[in-house]
Every structure is written in C-alpha cells, then in structure tokens.
N, C-alpha and C positions, 0 to 999 in steps of 0.2 A: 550446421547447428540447428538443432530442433529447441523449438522456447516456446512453451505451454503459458499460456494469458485467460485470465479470465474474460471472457467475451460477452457477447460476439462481437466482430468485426468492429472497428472505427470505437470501441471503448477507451477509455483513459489505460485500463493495464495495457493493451496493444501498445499504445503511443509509450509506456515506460518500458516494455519488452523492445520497439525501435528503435528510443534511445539507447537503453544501455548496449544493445547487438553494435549498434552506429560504436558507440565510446569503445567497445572492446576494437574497432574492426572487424567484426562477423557477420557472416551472411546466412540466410539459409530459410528454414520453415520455421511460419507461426500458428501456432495450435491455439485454436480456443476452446477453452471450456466453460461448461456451464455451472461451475461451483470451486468453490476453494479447493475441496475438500479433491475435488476430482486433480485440477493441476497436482497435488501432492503427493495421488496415485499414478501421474503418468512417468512424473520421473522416478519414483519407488522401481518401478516394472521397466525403467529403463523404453518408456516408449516418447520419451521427451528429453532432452538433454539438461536443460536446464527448464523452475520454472520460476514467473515472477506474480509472485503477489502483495496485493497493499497491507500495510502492516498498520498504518498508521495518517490522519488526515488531520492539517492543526486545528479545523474547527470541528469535524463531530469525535476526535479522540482515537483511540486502538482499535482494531482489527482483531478482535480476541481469537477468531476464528485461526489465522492465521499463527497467530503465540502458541493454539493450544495445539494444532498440525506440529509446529515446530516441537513441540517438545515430547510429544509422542513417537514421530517420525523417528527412529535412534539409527536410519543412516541417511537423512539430511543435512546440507549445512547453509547456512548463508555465507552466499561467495562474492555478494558484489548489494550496493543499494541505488535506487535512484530516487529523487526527490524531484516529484511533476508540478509543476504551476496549475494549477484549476483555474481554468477560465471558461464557463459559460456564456452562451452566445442562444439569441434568436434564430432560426434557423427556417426557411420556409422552401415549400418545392420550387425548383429551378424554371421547372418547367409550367408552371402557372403564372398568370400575368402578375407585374408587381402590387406585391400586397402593400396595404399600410396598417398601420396596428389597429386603427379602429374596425377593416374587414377579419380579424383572427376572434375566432371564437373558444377555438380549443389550444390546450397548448399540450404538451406530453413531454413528460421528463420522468427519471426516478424521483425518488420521493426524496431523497438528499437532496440534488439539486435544486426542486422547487424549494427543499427550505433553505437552502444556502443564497437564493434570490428571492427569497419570502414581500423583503420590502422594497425591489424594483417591481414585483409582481402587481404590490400593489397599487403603486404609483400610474403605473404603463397599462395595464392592464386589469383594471378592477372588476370588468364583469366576466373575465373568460373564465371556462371552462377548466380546470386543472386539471390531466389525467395521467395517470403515475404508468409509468412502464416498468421495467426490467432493470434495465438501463439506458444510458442518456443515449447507447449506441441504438437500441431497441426504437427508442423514440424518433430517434433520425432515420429509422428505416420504414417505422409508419409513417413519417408526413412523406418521405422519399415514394411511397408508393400510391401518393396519388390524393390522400382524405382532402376534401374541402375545408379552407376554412381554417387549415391546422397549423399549428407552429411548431418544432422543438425546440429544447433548451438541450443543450450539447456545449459538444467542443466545438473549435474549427477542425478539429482533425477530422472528429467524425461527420461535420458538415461536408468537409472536404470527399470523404469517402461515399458519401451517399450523393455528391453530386447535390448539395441544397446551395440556397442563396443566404447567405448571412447580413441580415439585416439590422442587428445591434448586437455590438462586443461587450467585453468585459464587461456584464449586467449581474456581477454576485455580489452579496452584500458586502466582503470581508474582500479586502484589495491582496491581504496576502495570504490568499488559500492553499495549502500545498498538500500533496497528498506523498508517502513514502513508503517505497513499495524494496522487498527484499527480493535478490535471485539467489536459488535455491539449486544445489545439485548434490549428486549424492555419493561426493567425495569435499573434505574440507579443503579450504584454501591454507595451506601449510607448510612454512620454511622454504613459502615460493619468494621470488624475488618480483616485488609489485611497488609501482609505485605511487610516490603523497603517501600524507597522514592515513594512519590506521584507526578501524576503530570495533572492538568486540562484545557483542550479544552474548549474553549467559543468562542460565535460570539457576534457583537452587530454593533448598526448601529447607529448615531449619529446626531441630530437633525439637523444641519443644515451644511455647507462646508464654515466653515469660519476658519480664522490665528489662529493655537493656540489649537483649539477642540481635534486633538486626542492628543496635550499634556496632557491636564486636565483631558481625563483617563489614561493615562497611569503614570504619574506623584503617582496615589494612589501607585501604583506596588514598583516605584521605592522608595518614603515613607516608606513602610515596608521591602523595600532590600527583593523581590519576585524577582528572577529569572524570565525573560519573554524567553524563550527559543525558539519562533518563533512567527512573528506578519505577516498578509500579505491582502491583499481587495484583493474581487473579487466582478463584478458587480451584483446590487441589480434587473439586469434584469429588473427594470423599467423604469427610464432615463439616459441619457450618463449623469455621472457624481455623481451617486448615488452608494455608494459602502457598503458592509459588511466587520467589520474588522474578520478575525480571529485569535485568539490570542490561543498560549499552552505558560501555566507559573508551576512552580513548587509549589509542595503543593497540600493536599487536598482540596476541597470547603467546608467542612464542618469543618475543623480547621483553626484556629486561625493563622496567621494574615488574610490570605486569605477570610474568612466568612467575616470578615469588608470590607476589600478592595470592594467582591462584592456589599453587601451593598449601599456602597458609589458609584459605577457605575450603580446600579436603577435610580440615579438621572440624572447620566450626558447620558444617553443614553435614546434614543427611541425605541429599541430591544436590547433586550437582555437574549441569551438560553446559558445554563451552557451543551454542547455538552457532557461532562463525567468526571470523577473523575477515574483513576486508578493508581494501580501500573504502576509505570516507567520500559521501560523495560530495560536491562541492556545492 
C-alpha cells in the first residue's frame, strides 16, 4: 500500500495516514507531499494508492482546498476518515543541555499552531521570538538541527521523529482540538461489505437562488429521519452568488433509506457527485 500525506515527515497527516493503514491492517510506503493539490495528483496517475488529507479542524473550520480537489477530481472517492486529536507540545533539541523556558528565545511552529496556543504563549513565554515555519514537522526539523536557543511547537509524533526532548504537553488553548482528514482512492467504496455505522459525502448545486430551494432537498433527509451531520456552500468559482452545497449525512448510499433520498435529489438538483460512502470513524 502506497498512501500519499501531506508532509514532510513527522506531520499530523503522516500520523492520520499511520493510523488509518494501523486500523485497516496495511502496511507498506508513505509518500509525502508538498501540497494538497499534489497528493490528489498522485493517486489520479496511479503513482499512490491511496491518499489522505485534512478536510476539516474543529477550531480554524474546512479545508476548502481539499472540498474543492474533491469535487473536480471525477474519479476520486472518499473511502475511509480519520479523526486526530491535536496536541502541541514544546519541543527542544535532545542533544543540548536541558533547557528551561526562561533560556528559549525562539520558538518555531506553523502559523496555526502558534495561534491555536496564542494564550499559553503568552503566559510561558512573553518575550520570545515567534517564527512560523511550513509546518509544525518543519519546525521540529529546525530546532532538530542544531539552532541555539530554539523550541518547537509540534506533536509528540513529530517530536518523537526528530529525536527532540518534550518539555511541556498538551499547551493548545482548545482541550478539544481535532483535526479530520479523508482517504481518498480512485475507485468508490461500494456494495462492499464493511463494518459499524456509515456515513456519506456529497455535493450538489441547485438550479436556481430562489426562497425555499435548499429546503426541498434537504426536507427528503429529514423525511426519512437521516442524520445530516454537516451541510455548508462554497463558491461555484463562476459568479458571485453561485454556490456548491456540501452535505455528510449518515448511512450508506447504497442502503436503504438513503438510496431513495438520493434518487429524489437527481431531480431537484443540477449537480450532483456522491464524494464517498464509508465507515464512520469513531
């Protein structure tokens, strides 16, 4: 199994690329890459089997990037999700005597992380230095290589991968950070036999912006008592005012009540792609 991550190395998508390969039982190679946009072309071309990206984080919101891959991609599907705990950590070189917080001058993180610890930042640390990296794996691979002085703000994965010393845990503002990320391959999960709850990704786009329209689909959902578990538009990139909805509801697409439901939204829509069927993650 080949499974393409946004990287590099010791990132939060590696560690949901881990998990999920762990939860299937699979082994094999992890690809990284340097953009979204690239994982969605390696398994297009078949040079990746599957790939996994964040879709979605409870505190800064959607991954639009990733929605809008999805729904251009017309032979991608989501075939599985994982849901990662965010825990940042202080992170310092192993190999330098121990530090204490008043010897850190700099610290280095992406720019999300320092503000998802914006106010242990400033508690701990008020006079240092902030320096945004790439990502938090980025960040652990500068203080990993030696800087004076330096800290990261990481995972412990990626602490763990670079060989640092972690010197303070769980320091994010929000106790319950999550980030949720889709794996993607380019055959649907379909009238397999999988198990636990299901639950399906779709878009669709609506023939015209008038009072009422997205009731009359979504009105089918609530009809059969289908769970809609997040609904939200993002623009159709052609005029201001044109939008795609994206909807997760629970249930498979291919069971029963859900198979009707779609059904009946062929009519009332002008697009409309079934984004994936899978297992829920837990």
């Amino acid at each position: 199994m080949r499974a393409a991550y946004l990287g590099p190395c010791g990132t939060f998508s590696e560690e949901a690329a881990c998990k999920w390969m762990k939860r299937m039982k699979l082994s094999g190679e992890l690809i990284p890459c340097t953009l979204i946009p690239e994982i969605f072309l390696m398994v297009e071309k078949n040079e990746a089997d599957v790939g996994v990206v964040p879709v979605e984080n409870s505190i800064e919101g959607t991954v639009g990037l990733s929605l809008d891959y999805l729904n251009r991609s017309p032979n991608l599907y989501i075939v599985g999700e994982v849901v990662l705990p965010i825990s940042h950590c202080i992170a310092v070189n192993n190999k330098k005597k121990d530090k204490s917080f008043t010897e850190i001058k700099y610290i280095y993180s992406h720019s999300q992380a320092l503000g998802q610890c914006r106010e242990y930042l400033k508690i701990n640390f008020p006079g240092c230095e902030l320096r945004q990296a790439s990502s938090t794996a980025e960040a652990a691979s500068i203080v990993a290589s030696g800087i004076e002085e330096a800290a990261a703000i990481c995972s412990p994965f990626a602490a763990e991968k670079y060989s640092l010393k972690v010197i303070a845990s769980d320091i994010q503002d929000y106790p319950n950070n999550k980030t949720r990320f889709f794996v993607v391959e380019n055959k649907p999960l379909k009238f397999l036999k999988v198990e636990g709850p299901g639950k399906t990704s779709m878009v669709f786009s609506l023939p015209e912006d008038s009072p009422g329209s997205l009731y009359m689909v979504l009105k089918y959902f609530a009809e059969e008592k289908i769970n809609l578990m997040k609904i939200e538009s993002r623009p159709a990139k052609k005029e201001l005012g044109h939008y795609f909805f994206y909807l997760d509801c629970e249930g498979y697409a291919w069971e029963e009540p859900l198979a009707s439901v779609i059904e009946r939204l062929k009519e009332k829509t002008v697009f409309l792609k079934i984004l994936g069927s899978y297992p829920r993650a837990s």
